[in-house]
C-alpha positions as CSV (number, residue, x, y, z in Angstrom):
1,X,0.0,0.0,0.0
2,X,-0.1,2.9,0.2
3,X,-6.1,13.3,7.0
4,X,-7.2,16.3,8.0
5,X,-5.7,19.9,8.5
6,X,-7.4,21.6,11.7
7,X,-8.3,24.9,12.1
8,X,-6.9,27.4,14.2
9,X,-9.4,27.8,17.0
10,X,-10.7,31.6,16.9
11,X,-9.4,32.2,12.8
12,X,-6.8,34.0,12.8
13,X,-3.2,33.8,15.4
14,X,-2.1,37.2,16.7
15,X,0.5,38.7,14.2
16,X,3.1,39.0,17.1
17,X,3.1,35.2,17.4
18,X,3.2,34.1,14.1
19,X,6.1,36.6,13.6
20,X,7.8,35.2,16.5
21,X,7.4,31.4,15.4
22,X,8.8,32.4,11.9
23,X,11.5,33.8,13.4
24,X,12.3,31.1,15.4
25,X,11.8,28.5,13.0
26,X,14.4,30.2,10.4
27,X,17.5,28.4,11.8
28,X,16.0,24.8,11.6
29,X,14.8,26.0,7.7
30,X,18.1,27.0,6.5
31,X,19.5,23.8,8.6
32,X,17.3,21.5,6.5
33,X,17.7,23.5,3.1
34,X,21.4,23.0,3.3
35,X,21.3,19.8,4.1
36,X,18.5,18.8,0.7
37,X,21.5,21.2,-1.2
38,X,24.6,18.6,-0.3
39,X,22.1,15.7,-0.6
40,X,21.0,16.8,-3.9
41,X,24.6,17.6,-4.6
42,X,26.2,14.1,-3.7
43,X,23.2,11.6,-5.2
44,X,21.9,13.3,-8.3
45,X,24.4,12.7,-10.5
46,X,23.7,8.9,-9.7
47,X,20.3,9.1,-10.9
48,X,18.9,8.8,-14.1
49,X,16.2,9.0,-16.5
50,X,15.0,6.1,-18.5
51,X,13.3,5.5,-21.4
52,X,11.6,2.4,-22.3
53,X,11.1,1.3,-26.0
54,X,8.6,-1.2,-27.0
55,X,8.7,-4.1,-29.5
56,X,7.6,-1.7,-32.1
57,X,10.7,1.0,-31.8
58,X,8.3,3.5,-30.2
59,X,9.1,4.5,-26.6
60,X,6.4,4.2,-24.5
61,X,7.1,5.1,-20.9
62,X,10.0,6.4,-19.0
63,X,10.7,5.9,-15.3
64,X,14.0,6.7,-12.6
65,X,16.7,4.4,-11.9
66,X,19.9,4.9,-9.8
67,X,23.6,3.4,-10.1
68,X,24.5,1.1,-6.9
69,X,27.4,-1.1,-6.3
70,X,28.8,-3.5,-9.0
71,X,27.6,-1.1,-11.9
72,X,23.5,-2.2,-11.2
73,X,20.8,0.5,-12.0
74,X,17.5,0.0,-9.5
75,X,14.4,1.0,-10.9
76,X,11.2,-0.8,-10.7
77,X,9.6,-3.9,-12.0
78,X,6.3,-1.7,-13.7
79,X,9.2,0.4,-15.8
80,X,11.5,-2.5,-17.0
81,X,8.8,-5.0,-18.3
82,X,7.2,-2.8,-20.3
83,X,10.2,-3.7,-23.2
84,X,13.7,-2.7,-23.7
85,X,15.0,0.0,-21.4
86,X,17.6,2.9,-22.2
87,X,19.6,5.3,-19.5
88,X,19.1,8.7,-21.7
89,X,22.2,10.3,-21.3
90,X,21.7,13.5,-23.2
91,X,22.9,12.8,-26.9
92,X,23.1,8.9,-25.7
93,X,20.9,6.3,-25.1
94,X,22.5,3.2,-23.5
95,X,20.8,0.0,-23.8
96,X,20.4,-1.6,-20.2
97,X,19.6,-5.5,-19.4
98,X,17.6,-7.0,-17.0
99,X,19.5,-8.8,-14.4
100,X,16.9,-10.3,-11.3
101,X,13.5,-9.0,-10.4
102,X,11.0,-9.2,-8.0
103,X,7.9,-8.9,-9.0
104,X,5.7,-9.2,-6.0
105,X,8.0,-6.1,-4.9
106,X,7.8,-3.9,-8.4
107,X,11.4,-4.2,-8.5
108,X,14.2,-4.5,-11.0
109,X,18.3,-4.6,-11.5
110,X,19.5,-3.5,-14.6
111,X,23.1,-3.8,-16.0
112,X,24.9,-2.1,-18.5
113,X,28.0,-2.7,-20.4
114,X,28.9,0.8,-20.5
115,X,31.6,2.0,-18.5
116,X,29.9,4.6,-15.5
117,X,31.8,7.3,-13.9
118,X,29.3,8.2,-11.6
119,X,29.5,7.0,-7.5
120,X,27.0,4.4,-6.5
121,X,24.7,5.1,-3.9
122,X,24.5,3.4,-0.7
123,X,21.7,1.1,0.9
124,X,21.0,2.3,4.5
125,X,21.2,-0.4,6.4
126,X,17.4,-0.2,8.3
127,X,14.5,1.9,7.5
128,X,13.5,5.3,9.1
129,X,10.6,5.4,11.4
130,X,7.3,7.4,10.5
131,X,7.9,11.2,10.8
132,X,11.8,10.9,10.0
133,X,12.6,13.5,7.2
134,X,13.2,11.6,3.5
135,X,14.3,13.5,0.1
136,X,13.2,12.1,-3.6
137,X,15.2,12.3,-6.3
138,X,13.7,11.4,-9.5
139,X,12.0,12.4,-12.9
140,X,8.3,13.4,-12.5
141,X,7.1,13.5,-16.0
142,X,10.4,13.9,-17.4
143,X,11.5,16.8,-15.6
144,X,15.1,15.6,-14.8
145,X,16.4,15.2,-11.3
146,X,14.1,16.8,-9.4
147,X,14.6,16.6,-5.7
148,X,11.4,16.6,-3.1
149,X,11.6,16.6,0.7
150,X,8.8,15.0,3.0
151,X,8.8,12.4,6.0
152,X,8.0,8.9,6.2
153,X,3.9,9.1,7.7
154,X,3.6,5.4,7.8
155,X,4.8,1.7,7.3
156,X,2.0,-0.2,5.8
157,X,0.9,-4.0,4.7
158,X,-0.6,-3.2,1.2
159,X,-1.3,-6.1,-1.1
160,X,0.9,-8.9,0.3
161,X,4.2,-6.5,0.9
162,X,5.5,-3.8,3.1
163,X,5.2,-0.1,1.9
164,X,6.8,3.2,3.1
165,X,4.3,5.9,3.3
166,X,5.5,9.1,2.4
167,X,4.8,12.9,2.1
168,X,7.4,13.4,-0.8
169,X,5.6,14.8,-4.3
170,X,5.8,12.0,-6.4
171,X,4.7,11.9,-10.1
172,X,4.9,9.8,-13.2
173,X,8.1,9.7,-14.3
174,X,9.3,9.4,-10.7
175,X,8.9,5.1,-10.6
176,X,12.3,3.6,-9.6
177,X,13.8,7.0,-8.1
178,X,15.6,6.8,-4.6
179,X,14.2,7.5,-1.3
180,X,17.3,8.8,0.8
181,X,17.6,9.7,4.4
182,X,19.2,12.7,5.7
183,X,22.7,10.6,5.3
184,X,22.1,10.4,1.3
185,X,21.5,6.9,2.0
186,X,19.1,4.9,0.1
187,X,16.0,3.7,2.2
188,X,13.5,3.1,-0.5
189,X,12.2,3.2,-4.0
190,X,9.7,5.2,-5.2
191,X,7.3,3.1,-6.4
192,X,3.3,5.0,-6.3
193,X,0.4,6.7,-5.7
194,X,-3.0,5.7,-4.1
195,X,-5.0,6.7,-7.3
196,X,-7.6,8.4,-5.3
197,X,-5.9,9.8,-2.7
198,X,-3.9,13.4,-2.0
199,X,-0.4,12.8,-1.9
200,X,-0.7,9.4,-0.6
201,X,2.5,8.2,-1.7
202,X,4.3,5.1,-1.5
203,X,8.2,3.3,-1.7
204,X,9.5,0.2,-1.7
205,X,11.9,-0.4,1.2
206,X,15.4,-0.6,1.1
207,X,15.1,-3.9,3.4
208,X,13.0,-5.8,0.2
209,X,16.0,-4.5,-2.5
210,X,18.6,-6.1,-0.1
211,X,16.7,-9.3,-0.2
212,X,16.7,-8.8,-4.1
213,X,20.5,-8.7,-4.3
214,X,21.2,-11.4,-2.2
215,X,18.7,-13.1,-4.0
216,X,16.3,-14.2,-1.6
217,X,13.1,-12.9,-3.5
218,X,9.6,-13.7,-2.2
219,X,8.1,-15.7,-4.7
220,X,4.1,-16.1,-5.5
221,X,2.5,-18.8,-4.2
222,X,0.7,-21.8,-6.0
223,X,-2.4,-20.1,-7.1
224,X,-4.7,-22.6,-5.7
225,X,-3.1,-22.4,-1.9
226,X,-3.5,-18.3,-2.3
227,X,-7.6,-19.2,-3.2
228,X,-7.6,-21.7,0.2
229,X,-6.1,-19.1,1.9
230,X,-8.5,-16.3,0.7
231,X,-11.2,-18.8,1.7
232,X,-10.1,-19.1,5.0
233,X,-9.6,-15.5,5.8
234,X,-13.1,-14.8,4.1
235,X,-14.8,-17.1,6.7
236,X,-12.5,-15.6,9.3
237,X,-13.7,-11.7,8.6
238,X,-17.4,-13.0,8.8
239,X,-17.1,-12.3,12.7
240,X,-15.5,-9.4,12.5
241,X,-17.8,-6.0,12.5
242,X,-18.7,-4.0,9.8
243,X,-16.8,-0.3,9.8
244,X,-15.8,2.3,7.2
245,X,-12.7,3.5,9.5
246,X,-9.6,2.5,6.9
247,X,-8.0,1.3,10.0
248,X,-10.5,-0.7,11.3
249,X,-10.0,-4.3,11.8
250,X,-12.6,-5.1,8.7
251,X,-10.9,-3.2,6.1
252,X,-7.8,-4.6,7.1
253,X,-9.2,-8.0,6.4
254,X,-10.8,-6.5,2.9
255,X,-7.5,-5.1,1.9
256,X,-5.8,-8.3,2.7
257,X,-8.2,-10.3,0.9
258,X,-7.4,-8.1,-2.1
259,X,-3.8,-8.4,-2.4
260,X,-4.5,-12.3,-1.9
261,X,-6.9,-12.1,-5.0
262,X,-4.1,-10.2,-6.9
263,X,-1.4,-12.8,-6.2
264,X,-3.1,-15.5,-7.1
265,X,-4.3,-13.4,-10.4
266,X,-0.5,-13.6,-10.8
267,X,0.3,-17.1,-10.2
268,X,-2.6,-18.0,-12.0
269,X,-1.3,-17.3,-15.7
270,X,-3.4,-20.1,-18.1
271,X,-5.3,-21.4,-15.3
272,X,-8.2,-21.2,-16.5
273,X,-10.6,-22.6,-13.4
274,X,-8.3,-20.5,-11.2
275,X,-8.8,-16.9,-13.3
276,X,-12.6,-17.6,-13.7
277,X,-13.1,-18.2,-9.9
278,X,-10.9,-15.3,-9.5
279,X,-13.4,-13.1,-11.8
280,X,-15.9,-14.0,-9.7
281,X,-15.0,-13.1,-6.4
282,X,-13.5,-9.8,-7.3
283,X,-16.8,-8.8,-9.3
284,X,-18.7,-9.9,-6.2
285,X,-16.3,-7.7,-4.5
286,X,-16.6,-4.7,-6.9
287,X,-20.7,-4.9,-6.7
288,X,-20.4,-5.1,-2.7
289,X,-18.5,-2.1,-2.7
290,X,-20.9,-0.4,-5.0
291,X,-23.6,-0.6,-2.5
């Protein structure tokens, strides 16, 4: 995976305070402005755009990737599969290959043959805890190396895998850029947005791209043991109150039982008893939710 701004009882605060909590607030702005300077300073260069080119010759998406140890470029799973991907650097395009993924965590290590000046970035070695100041670095709609700043707001369980939720502006075009903590360290990889949400916005952490070089990737299981297991947690949520709340114990059954329909959507592929029982459900699902 992966509210409200209250107002300031009586309208409007005295202009003598608000002056006074500017005033005192400048030294801890400037502090974290030169720091997002040296960060952007240090790691951009090591980011890059890339532009993905289909079967056809036409290129149809681009994305962010970043150079880590042993020459590898990190980007995510959604960009590379789409067909061949190329690190645009300026007047060249340099063909990358696809080393490992992990699908189940949307991501990808690329390699090049190409010689690359550039320092790799390094992994952090744990992940920050919510309210901890992050910086992006990506491409948002092709607008090259583009650096946000925001804070990690939550750690959640969002279709089978574990998120970071963040307050960094993320667009298109930003898939597969770094996540770095106030050490330029990487501690996750942008990956999305809640499509109907306001800046709800998501990375991959640092701890699952580890896992992916070291090459113990979680793998989908057997589509018909994800089904049992749906089934199981489907008669399990049947004692569990109805609620709205997002946090509530029933939509965090709901949300569970979606990611397990997904996976097994996955694991499925030609399965054709599998995908039509899968069908089902989810447009029982879909009308349930429509009520």
């Amino acid at each position: 995976m992966r509210m409200r701004v209250a107002a300031v009882s009586g309208g409007i605060l005295p202009f003598s305070f608000a002056v006074g909590a500017m005033w005192c607030g400048l030294p801890a702005v400037a502090q974290h402005t030169d720091l997002g300077s040296k960060i952007y300073k240090d790691v951009s260069p090591s980011v890059f755009l890339l532009l993905v080119k289909s079967g056809d010759g036409e290129f149809v998406a681009q994305g962010s990737g970043f150079l880590i140890s042993g020459g590898r470029i990190v980007t995510n799973w959604h960009v590379a599969r789409k067909g061949t991907v190329f690190l645009d650097a300026g007047a060249l395009r340099i063909p990358l290959k696809t080393e490992r993924t992990d699908e189940l965590n949307d991501l990808a290590i690329l390699t090049t043959s190409a010689e690359l000046s550039v320092s790799p970035l390094q992994l952090a070695t744990s992940e920050p805890p919510p309210g901890e100041s992050v910086f992006a670095i990506g491409n948002p709609q092709g607008l090259e190396k583009t650096i946000s700043t925001g804070v990690v707001s939550g750690v959640r369980e969002f279709e089978s895998r574990k998120l970071l939720q963040i307050t960094n502006p993320i667009s298109p075009g930003s898939s597969g850029g770094p996540i770095l903590n106030d050490k330029g360290e990487v501690v996750g990889v942008a990956v999305g947005s809640l499509k109907d949400g306001q800046n709800l916005n998501f990375a991959v952490p640092v701890s699952a791209l580890a896992a992916l070089l070291r090459g113990g990737v979680r793998r989908p299981k057997d589509a018909a043991a994800i089904v049992k297991e749906v089934e199981a947690l489907q008669e399990e949520t049947r004692s569990i109150p109805y609620s709205e709340d997002p946090v509530s114990a029933y939509q965090r059954a709901q949300s569970r039982i979606r990611g397990l329909w997904h996976d097994a959507f996955d694991a499925a592929q030609n399965d054709q008893q599998i995908l039509l029982q899968i069908a089902e459900e989810v447009i029982f699902i879909d009308a349930n939710l429509r009520l």
